[in-house]
N, C-alpha and C positions, 0 to 999 in steps of 0.2 A: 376373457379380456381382449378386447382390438389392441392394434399393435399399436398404436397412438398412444393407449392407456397403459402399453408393458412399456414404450418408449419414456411417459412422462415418471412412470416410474422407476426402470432405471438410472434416468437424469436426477431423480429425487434424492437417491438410496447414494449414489456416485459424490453429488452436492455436497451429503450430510458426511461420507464418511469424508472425503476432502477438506471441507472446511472445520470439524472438530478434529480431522489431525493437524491442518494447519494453524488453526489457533492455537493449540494447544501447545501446538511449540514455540509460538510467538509467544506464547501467555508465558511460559516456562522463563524464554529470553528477558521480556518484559522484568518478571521476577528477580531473575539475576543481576539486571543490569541496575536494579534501586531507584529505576525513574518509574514516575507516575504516568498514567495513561495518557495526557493530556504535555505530558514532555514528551513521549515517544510519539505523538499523533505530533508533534511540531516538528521534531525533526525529522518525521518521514515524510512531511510536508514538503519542508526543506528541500529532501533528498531528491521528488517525483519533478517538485517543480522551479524549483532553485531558489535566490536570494530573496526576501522580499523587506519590508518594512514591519515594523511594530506593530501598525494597526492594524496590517493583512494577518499576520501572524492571530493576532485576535480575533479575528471575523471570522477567522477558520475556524479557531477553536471555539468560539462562542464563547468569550470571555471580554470582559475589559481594556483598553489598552493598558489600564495602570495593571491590573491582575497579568498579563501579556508581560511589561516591561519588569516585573518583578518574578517572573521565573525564564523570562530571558535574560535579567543578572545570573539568576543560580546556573543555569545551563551556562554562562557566556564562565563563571566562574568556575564550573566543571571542567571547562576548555571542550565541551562539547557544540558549543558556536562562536561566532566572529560577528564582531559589531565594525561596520566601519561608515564612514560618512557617506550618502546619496551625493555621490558626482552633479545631478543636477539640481539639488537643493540641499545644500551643506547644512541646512537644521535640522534635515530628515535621519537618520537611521538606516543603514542597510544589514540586514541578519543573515548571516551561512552557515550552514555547516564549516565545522574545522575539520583537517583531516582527523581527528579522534574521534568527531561528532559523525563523519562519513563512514568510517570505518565501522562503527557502534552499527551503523544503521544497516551495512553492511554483513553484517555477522548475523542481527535481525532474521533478517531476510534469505539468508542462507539457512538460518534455523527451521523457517517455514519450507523449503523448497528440498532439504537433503534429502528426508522421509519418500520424497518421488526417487529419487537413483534409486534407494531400496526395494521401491516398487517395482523396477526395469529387472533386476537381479532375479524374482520373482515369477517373472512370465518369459516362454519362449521366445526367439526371433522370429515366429511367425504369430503369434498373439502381439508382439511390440507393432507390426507391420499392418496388422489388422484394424489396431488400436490408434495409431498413426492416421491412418487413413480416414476412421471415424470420427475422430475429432475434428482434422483439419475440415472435412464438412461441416462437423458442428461450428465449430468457430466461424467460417463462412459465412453460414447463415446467421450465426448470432450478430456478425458483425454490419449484415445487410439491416438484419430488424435492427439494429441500432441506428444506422444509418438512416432509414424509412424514418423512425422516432423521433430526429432531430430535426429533421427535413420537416418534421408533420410539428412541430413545435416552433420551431424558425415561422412558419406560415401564418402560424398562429397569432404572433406578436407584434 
């Protein structure tokens, strides 16, 4: 095996075991908190990108605005979001998290990420060091091909 091929498979093996323990605790959270996938995908929405309207809210989710405005009742009824008027067009709608809705989203997101402290606990301070350093390369570079990517699609258009 070239090292290209033990690399792409290391990244492989790292990927799956990362992302089924990170789901899994998101899926757990999910579980507990009694909201559907398509409530917890709005208010992480919410959370990444802040306030928006009704119909964004829909277009993310790939849903209706009436499907949209009828489970941002139930959420706005949970006290899991805030409706209040668009400052620049008072017929519009503005949707936020509330702090219960933030906090929810919060907890979330601590769910998926605790599983790594345990992971630090685990390996030496010089395996931490080693690891450290081979990432921040990774990430690096991932974030140049990203960069390359958008540049090469901006062009495009």
């Amino acid at each position: 095996m070239t090292i290209e091929q033990r690399f792409t498979q290391v990244l492989r093996d790292w990927s799956e075991v990362f992302m089924h323990r990170s789901m899994t605790d998101f899926k757990r959270f999910m579980d507990d908190s009694g909201l559907s996938a398509s409530q917890i995908n709005t208010l992480m929405r919410l959370h990444y990108r802040g306030a928006c309207s009704v119909s964004d809210l829909g277009a993310h989710a790939g849903i209706t605005s009436a499907a949209s405005s009828q489970m941002i009742d139930r959420l706005v009824g949970m006290d899991l979001l805030m409706r209040s008027e668009d400052q620049s067009d008072r017929r519009n709608k503005v949707i936020d998290l509330s702090p219960k809705g933030r906090a929810l989203i919060e907890q979330g997101i601590e769910a998926r990420r605790s599983w790594m402290e345990e992971l630090t606990t685990a390996l030496s301070p010089d395996e931490q060091q080693a690891i450290v350093h081979a990432l921040t390369l990774l990430t690096q570079a991932a974030r140049q091909l990203e960069g390359a990517s958008v540049k090469l699609k901006n062009s495009e258009e």
